[in-house]
C-alpha positions as CSV (number, residue, x, y, z in Angstrom):
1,X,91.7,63.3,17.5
2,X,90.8,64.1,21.5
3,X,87.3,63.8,20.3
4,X,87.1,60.2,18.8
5,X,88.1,58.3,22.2
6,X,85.7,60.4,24.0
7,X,82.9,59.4,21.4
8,X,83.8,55.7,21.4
9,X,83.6,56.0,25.6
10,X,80.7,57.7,25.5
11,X,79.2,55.1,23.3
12,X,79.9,52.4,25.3
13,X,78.3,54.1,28.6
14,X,75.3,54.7,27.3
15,X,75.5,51.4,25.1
16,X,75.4,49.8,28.9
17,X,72.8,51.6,30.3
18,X,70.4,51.7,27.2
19,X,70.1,49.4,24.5
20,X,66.8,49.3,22.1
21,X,67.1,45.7,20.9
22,X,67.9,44.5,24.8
23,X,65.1,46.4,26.3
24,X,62.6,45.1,23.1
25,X,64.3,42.0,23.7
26,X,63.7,42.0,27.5
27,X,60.2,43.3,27.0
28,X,59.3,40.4,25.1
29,X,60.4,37.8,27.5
30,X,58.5,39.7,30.2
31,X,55.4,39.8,28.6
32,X,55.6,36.5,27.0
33,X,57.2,34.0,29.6
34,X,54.6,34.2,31.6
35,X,51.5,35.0,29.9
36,X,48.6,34.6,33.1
37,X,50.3,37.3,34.7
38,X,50.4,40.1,31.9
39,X,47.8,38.8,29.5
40,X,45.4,36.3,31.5
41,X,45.5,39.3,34.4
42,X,44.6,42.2,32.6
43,X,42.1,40.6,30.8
44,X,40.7,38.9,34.0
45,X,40.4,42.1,35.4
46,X,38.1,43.6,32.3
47,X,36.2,40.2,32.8
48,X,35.3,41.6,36.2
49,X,34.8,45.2,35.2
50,X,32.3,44.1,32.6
51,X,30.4,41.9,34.8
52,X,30.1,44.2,37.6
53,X,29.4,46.9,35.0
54,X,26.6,45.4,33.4
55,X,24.8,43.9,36.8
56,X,25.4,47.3,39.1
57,X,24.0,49.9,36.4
58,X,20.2,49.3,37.1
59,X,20.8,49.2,41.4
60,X,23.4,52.2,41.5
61,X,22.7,54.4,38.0
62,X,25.1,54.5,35.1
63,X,27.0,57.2,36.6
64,X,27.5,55.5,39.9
65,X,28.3,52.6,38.4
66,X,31.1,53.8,36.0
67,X,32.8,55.8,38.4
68,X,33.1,52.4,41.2
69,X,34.3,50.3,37.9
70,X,36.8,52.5,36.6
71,X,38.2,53.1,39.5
72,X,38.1,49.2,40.5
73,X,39.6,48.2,37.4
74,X,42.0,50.6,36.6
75,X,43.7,50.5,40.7
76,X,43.5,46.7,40.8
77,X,45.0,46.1,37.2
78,X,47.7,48.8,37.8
79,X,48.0,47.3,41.5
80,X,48.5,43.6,40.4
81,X,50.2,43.9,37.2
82,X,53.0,46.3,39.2
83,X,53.3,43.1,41.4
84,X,54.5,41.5,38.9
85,X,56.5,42.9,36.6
86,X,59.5,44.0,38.9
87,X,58.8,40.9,41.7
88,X,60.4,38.2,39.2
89,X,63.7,40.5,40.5
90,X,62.6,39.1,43.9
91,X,60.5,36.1,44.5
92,X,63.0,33.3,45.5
93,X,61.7,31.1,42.3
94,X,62.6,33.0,39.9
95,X,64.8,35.8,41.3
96,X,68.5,34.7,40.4
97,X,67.5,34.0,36.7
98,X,65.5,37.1,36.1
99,X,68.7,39.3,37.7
100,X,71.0,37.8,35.6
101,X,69.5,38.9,32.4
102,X,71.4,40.2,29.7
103,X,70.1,44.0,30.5
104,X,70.7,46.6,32.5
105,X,69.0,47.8,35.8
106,X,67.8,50.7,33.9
107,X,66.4,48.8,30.8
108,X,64.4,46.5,33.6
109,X,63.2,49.1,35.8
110,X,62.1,50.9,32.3
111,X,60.5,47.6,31.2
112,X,58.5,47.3,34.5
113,X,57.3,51.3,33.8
114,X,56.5,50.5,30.2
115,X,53.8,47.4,31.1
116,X,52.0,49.4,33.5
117,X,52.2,53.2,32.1
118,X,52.5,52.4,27.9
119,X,50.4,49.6,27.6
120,X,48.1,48.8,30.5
121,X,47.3,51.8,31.1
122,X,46.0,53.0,27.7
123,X,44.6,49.6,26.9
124,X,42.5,49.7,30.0
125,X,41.3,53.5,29.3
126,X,40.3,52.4,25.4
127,X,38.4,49.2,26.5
128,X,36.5,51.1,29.3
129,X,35.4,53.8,26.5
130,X,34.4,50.7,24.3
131,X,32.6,48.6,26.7
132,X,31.0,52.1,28.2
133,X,29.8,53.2,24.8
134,X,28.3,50.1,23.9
135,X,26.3,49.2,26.9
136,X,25.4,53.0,27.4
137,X,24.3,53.3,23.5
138,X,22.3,49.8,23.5
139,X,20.4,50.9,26.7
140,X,19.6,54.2,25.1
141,X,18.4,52.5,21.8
142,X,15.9,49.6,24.6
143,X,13.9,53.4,25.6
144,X,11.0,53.8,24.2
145,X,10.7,57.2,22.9
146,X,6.9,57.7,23.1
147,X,7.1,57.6,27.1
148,X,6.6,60.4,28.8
149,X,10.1,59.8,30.8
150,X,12.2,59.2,27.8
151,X,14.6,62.0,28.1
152,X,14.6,61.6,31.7
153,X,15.7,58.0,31.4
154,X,18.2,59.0,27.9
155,X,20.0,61.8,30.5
156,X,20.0,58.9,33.1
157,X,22.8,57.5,30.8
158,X,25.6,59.0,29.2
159,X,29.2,58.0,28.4
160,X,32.0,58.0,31.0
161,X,34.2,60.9,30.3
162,X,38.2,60.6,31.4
163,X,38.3,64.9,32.3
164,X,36.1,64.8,35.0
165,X,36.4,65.8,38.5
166,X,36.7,62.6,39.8
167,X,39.3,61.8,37.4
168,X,41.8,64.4,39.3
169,X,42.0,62.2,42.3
170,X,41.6,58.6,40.6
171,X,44.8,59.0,38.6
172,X,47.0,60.5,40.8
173,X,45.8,57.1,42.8
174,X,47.2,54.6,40.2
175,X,50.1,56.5,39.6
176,X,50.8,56.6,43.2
177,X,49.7,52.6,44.1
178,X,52.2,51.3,41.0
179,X,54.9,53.4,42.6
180,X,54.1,51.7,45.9
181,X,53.7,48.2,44.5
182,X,56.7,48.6,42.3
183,X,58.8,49.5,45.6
184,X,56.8,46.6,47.7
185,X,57.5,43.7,45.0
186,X,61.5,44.3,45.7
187,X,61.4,44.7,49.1
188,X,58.9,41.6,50.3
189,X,60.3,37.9,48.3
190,X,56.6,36.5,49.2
191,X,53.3,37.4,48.6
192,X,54.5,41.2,48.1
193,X,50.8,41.9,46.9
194,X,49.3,41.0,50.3
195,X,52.0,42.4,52.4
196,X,51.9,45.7,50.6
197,X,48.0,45.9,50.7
198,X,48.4,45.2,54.7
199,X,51.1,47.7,54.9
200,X,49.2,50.6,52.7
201,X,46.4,49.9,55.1
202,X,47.9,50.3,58.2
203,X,49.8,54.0,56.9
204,X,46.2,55.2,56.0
205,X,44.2,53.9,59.2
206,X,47.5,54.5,61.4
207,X,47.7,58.5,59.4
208,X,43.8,59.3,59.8
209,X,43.8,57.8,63.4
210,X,46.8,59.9,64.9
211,X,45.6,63.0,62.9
212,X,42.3,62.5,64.7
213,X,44.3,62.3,68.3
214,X,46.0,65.2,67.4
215,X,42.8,67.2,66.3
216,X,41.2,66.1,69.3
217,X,44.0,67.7,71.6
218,X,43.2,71.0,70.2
219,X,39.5,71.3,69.5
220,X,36.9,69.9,72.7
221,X,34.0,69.3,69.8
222,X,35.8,67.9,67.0
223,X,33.3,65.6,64.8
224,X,35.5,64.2,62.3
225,X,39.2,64.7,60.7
226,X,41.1,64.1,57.3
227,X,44.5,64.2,57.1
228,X,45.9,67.2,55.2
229,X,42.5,68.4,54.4
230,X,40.3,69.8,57.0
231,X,38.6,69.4,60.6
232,X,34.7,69.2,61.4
233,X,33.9,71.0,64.6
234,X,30.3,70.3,66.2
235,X,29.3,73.9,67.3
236,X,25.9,73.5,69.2
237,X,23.7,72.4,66.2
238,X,25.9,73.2,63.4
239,X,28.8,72.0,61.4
240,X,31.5,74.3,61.1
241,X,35.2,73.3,58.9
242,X,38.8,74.9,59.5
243,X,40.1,74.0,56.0
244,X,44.1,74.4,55.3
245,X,44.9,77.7,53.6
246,X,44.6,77.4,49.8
247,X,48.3,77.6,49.3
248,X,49.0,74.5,51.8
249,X,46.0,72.5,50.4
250,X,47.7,73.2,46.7
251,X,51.3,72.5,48.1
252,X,50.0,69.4,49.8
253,X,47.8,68.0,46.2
254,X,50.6,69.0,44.2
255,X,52.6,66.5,46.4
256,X,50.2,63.5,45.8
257,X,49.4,63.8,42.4
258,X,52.5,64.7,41.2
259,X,55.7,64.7,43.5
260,X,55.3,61.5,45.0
261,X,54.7,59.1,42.2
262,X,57.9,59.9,40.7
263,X,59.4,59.3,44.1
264,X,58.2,56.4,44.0
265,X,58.8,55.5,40.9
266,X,62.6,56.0,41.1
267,X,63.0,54.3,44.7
268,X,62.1,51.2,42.9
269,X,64.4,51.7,40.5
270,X,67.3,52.5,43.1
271,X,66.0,48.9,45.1
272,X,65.8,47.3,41.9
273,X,69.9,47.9,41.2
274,X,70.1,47.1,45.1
275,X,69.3,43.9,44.4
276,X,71.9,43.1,41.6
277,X,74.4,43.7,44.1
């Protein structure tokens, strides 16, 4: 008999916090109100990809090229479309109506994660391995084979794989920029995408330029300096590198890959209830 109250209260709670049809609702009207800034900017920003793609593979190499549009397209899609999403919570147009949806902070905040992580996010990665495989398969069947420099020119090309090394540092980027555009986009009512950009660049000049003071106070030939990485010391004619131990360097990427995107990705959250209040 104690049980059945408890149930129905229970029910309730989490009723308020979480409910499918709102969020599915909710998701809809996100996506759907305003169609340039899901739709017409993801697809703008493959637009771009593509074109770059296909006039930057003959000047850099395929490999070059794939590596500078993925990372272009996947940082500025993630960047923008997180601009979005949770600054209708903000912007001064459409703030009031947006907060006073029928749904809760957490079904918002979870809409905002689901645009970027569930569906941008793979979109982006399966149109990049179609538009990759195409162009790199169409330039390989243009080679004629009976010249001496085929399979020099086949190797030249080959299809953009998502486990390579590069790979470990460009999605712990977009994990990591979303977080901080999700944060920005509550926090600045205007042109959050601008401030944020100004703001991200003045923490990364600002970090590298007082790390290089620093350095410099300690070491009379220091060459160069990256924060939470290493120092370059000009020794006569040779370069030699003090690298941080492999346990801090591990601490230290376990941070940024992993650690701080979450951070991130709940401080928007806790600003986005801020601002129902």
């Amino acid at each position: 008999m104690k049980l059945k109250p408890f149930l129905t209260t229970y029910k309730i709670m989490t009723n308020n916090i979480f409910s499918l049809k709102r969020f599915l609702n909710l998701l809809k009207k996100t996506i759907f109100e305003r169609p340039t800034q899901t739709f017409g900017l993801t697809f703008l920003v493959m637009a771009l990809v593509l074109i770059l793609y296909t006039s930057c593979r003959f000047i850099f190499g395929y490999e070059t090229t794939q590596i500078i549009t993925f990372f272009l397209g996947l940082i500025a899609g993630g960047y923008f479309l997180a601009g979005t999403v949770l600054g209708n919570y903000a912007a001064y147009p459409t703030g009031s109506s947006f907060l006073t949806l029928p749904a809760s902070s957490f079904e918002k905040w979870l809409c905002g994660l689901t645009i970027i992580l569930l569906l941008f996010l793979p979109f982006f990665l399966i149109f990049y391995r179609i538009m990759d495989a195409s162009l790199v398969t169409l330039y390989h069947n243009s080679l004629n084979p009976n010249k001496a420099d085929y399979q020099k020119l086949f190797d030249s090309a080959k299809i953009l794989v998502f486990d390579r090394e590069e790979m470990k540092y460009i999605f712990p980027f977009f994990f990591n920029i979303t977080g901080v555009m999700l944060v920005g986009s509550l926090y600045f009512n205007k042109i959050s995408i601008i401030k944020v950009a100004l703001l991200c660049a003045a923490i990364f000049f600002g970090a590298f330029g007082i790390n290089y003071l620093i350095a410099g106070s300690l070491f009379d030939n220091l060459n160069s300096a990256a924060p939470f990485q290493r120092v370059r010391l000009k020794i006569d004619d040779d370069y030699w590198w003090i690298e941080l131990p492999d346990k801090a360097s591990s601490l230290v990427g376990i941070s940024f890959q992993y650690i701080l995107p979450v951070v991130l990705y709940i401080l928007s959250y806790i600003r986005l209830k801020e601002k129902e209040f």
